[in-house]
C-alpha positions as CSV (number, residue, x, y, z in Angstrom):
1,X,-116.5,29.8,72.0
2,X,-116.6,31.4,68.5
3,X,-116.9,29.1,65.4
4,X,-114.1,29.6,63.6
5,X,-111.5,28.1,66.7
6,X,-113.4,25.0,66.0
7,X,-113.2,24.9,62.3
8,X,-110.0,26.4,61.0
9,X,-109.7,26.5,57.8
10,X,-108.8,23.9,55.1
11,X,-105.8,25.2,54.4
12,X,-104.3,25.2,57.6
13,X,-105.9,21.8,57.9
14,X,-104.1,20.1,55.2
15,X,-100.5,21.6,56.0
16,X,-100.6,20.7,59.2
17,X,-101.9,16.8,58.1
18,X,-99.0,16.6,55.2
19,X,-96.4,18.2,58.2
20,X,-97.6,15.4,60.8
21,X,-97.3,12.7,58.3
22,X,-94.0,13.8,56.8
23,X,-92.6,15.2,60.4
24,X,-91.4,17.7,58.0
25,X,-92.1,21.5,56.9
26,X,-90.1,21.0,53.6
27,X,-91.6,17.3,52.7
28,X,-95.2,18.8,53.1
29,X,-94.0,22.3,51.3
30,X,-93.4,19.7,48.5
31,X,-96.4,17.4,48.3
32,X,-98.2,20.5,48.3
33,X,-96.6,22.6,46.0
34,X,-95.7,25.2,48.6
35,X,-92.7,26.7,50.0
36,X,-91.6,25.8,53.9
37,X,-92.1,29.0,55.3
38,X,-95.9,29.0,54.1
39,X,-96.3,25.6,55.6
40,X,-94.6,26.6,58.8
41,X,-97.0,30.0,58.4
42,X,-99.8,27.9,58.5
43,X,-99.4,25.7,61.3
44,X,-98.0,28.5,63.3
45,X,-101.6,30.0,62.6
46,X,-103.1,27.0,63.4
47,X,-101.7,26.9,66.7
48,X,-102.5,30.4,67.7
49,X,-106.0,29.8,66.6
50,X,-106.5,26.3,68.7
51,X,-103.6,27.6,71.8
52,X,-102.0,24.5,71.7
53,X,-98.3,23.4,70.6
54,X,-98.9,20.6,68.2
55,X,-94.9,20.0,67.3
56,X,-91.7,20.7,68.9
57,X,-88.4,21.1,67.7
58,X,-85.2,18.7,68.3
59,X,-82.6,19.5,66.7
60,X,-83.2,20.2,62.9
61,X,-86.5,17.8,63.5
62,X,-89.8,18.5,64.5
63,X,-91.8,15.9,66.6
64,X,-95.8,16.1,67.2
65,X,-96.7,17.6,70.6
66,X,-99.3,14.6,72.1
67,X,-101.7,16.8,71.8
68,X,-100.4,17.2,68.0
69,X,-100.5,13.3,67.6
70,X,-104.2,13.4,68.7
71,X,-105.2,16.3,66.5
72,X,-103.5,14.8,63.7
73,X,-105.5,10.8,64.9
74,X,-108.7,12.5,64.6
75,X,-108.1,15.1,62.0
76,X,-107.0,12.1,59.4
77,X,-110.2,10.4,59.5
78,X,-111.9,13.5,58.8
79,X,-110.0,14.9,56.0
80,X,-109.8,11.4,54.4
81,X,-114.1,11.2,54.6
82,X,-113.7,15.1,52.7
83,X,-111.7,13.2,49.7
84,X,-113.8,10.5,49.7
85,X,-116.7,12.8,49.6
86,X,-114.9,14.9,46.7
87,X,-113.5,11.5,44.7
88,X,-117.6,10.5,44.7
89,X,-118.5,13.1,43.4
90,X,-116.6,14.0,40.6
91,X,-116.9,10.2,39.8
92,X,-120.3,9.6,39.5
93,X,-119.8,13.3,36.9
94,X,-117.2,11.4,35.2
95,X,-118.4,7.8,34.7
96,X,-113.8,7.3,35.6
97,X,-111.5,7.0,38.2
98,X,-108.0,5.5,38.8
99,X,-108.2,2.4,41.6
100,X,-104.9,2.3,43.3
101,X,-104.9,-1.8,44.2
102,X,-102.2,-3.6,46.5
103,X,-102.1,-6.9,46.0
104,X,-99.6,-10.1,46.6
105,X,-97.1,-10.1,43.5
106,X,-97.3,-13.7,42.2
107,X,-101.1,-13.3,42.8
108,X,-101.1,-9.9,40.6
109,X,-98.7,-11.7,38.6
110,X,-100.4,-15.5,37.7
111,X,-103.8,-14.9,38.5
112,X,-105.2,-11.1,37.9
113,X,-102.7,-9.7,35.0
114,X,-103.8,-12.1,32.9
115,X,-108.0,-11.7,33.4
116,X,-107.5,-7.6,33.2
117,X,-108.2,-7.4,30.0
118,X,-111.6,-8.1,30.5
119,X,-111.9,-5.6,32.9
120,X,-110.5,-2.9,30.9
121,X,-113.0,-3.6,27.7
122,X,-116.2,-3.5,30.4
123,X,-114.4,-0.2,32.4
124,X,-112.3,1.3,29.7
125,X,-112.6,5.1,31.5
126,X,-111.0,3.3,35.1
127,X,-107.2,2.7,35.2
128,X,-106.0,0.2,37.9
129,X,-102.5,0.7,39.2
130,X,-101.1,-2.4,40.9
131,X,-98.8,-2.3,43.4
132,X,-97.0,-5.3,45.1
133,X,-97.2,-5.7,49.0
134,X,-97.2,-8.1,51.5
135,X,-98.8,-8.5,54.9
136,X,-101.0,-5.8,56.8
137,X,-100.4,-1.8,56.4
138,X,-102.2,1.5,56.4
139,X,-103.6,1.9,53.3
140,X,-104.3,5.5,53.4
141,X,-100.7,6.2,54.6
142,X,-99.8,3.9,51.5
143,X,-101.9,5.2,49.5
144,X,-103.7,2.5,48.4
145,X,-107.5,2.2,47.8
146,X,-107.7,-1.5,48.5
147,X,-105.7,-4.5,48.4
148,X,-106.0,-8.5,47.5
149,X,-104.6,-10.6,50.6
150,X,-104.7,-14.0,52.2
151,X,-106.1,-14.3,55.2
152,X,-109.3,-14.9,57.6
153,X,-110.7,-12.1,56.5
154,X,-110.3,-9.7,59.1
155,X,-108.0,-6.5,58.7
156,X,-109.0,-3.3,60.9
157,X,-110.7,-0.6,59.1
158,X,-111.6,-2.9,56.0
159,X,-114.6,-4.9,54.6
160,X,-113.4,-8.4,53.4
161,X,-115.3,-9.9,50.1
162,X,-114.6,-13.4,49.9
163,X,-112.4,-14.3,46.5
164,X,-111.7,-17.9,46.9
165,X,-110.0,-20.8,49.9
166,X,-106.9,-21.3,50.2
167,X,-105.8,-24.5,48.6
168,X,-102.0,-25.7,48.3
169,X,-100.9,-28.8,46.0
170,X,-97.8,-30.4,45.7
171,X,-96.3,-30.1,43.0
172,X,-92.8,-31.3,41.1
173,X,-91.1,-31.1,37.8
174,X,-92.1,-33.7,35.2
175,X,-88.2,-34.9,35.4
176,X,-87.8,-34.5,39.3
177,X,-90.9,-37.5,39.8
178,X,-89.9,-39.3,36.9
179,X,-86.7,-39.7,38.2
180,X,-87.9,-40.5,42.0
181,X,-91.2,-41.3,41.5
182,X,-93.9,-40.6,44.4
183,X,-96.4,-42.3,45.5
184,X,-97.2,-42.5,48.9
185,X,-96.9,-39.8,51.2
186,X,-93.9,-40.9,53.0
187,X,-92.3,-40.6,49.7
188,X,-92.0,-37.2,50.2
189,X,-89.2,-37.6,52.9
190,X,-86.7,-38.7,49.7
191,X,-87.8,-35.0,48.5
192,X,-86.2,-31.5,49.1
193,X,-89.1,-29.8,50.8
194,X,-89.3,-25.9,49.2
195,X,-91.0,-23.3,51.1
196,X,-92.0,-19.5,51.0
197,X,-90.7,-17.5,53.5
198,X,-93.7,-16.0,55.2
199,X,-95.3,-19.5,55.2
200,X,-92.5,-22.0,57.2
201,X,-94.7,-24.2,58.8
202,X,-97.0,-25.2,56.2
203,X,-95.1,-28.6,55.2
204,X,-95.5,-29.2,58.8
205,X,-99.3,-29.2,58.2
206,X,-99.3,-31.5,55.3
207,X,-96.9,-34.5,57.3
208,X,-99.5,-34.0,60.4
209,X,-102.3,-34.1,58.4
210,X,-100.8,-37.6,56.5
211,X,-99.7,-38.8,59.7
212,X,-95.7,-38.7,59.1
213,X,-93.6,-37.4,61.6
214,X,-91.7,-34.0,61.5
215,X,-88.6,-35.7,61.4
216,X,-89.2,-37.0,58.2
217,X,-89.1,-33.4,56.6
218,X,-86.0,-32.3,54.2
219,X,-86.8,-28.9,54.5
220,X,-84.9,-26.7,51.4
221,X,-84.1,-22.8,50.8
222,X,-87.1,-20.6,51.5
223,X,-88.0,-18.5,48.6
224,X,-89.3,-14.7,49.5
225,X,-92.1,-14.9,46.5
226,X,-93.8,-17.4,45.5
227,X,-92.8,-17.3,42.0
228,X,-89.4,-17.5,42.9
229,X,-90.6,-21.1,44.2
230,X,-92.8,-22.2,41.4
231,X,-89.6,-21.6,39.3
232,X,-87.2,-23.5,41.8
233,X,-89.6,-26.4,41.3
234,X,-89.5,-26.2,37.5
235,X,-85.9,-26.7,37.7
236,X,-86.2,-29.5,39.5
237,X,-84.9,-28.1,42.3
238,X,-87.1,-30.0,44.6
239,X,-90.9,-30.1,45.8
240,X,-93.5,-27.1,46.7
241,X,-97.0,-26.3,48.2
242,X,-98.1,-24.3,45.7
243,X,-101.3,-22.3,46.0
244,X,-103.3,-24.0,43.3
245,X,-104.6,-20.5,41.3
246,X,-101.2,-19.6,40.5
247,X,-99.9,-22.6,39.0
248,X,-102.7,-23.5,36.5
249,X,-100.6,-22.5,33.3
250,X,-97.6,-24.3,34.5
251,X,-100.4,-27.7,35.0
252,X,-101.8,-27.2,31.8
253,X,-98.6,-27.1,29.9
254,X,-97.1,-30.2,31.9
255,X,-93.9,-27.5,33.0
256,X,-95.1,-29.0,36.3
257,X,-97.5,-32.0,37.6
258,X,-99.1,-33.0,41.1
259,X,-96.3,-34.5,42.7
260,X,-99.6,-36.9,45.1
261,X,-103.1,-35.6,44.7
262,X,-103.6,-34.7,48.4
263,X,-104.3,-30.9,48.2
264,X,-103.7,-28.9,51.5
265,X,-106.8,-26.9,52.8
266,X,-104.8,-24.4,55.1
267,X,-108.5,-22.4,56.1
268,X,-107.2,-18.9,54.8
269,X,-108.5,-17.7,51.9
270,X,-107.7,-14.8,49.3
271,X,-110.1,-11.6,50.3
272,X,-110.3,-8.3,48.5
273,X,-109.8,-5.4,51.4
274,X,-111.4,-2.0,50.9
275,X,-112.1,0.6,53.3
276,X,-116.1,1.2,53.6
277,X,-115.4,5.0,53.2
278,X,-114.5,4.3,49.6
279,X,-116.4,0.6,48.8
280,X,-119.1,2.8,47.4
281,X,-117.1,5.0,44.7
282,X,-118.5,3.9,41.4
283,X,-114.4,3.3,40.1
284,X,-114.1,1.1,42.9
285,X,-117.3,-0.7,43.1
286,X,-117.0,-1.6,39.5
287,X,-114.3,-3.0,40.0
288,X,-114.5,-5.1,42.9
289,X,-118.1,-6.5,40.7
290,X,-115.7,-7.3,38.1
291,X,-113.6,-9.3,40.8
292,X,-116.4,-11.4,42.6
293,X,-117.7,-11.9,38.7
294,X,-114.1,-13.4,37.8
295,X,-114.2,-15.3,41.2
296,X,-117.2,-16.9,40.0
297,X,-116.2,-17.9,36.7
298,X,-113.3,-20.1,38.4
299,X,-115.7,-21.8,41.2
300,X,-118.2,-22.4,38.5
């Protein structure tokens, strides 16, 4: 078999990639600064050169062939290790680079916003971009180069570097214990019990671990971000498990106080994700040595 079947070209590479992501000529014309018909021109050569259908049409969509959807399975990973091999180079030329970074918004919010500054006067040539997520996704399809989650460290495709555990406190507004003071853990059954939405059950943990039954719980509104809680419990509103690295300020300025010092150790902790294709760019290297040098700072 000649050579060039098996290595079309990178042109007809890429259009066919940006057409198999988008399912769509005129999406792909546009991320690529082309027009449809040259798109369509391309993977039409494409084709011809490999003698396979790789989409069909319904409709006024197209739909990958499965041969299509295993050309385009094996043809991302390939394509992505040509960026990554072209983003490495012209970095280690540059000395920059621009870190695309997902990362849980009160987290971005309380805890890294305010401790960038320090990055930016070691790194001032590398511009992070933060973008709010939650839960697992496809970073390349994303976009993102890595991400800051909570979990057990495991998340296909990625290497996990240990930030810090996982470690809830109650907490309550200075009026709210005042006014029904608590002391004992069954005191928290007088309470309304606030909660974040992808975390129900972890009042649950905190009665078992105390010994107090279920029953006991007044369970309140559950609050999609965390900050939305923090600021529910501010008001008064009633009492939340609070990861303890986002609610320093509010501690240290007495806007909130332990409502019982008996911390919750849930066994997750806070990981920064990056793919091992792109651990090694100098942009994104520096910065995650910047991150385990912050994490330090707070253990220490």
């Amino acid at each position: 078999m000649h050579p060039r079947r098996l290595t079309p070209s990178m042109s007809l590479l890429v259009s066919f990639e940006a057409a198999a992501r988008h399912l769509s000529f005129t999406r792909a014309a546009d991320e690529l600064s082309l027009t449809q018909s040259a798109v369509s021109r391309q993977v039409a050569s494409l084709e011809a050169l490999l003698e396979v259908t790789l989409f069909r049409r319904e409709g006024r969509h197209i739909v990958l062939t499965e041969v299509g959807a295993m050309y385009q399975r094996e043809l991302m990973g390939a394509l992505q290790r040509i960026r990554s091999a072209s983003l490495q180079a012209m970095a280690f030329r540059t000395g920059q680079g621009s870190l695309h970074l997902a990362a849980l918004p009160t987290f971005a919010g309380k805890w890294l916003m305010p401790r960038l500054k320090d990055f930016y006067g070691r790194h001032p040539g590398i511009v992070v971009h933060i973008h709010s997520r939650i839960g697992h996704f496809n970073l390349e399809l994303a976009g993102m180069d890595a991400v800051i989650g909570v979990g057990d460290g495991h998340w296909a495709g990625l290497t996990s570097h240990l930030l810090m555990q996982e470690e809830l406190l109650p907490v309550v507004s200075p009026a709210l214990a005042e006014s029904q003071p608590i002391a004992t853990p069954a005191d928290l059954a007088r309470h309304l019990l606030l909660v974040v939405t992808g975390r129900p059950l972890v009042w649950r943990q905190w009665f078992h671990k105390h010994n107090l039954p279920d029953a006991a719980m007044r369970l309140g509104p559950q609050f999609e971000l965390t900050s939305h809680l923090v600021q529910a419990v501010t008001a008064g509103l009633g009492v939340g498990l609070v990861p303890s690295c986002l609610i320093e300020d509010e501690l240290r300025a007495g806007s909130l106080k332990l409502a019982i010092a008996l911390p919750l150790q849930t066994g997750l902790s806070y990981y920064f994700f990056v793919s091992p294709l792109k651990a090694d760019l100098p942009h994104i290297s520096a910065f995650k040595s910047w991150l385990m040098d912050a994490r330090a700072n707070v253990l220490a």
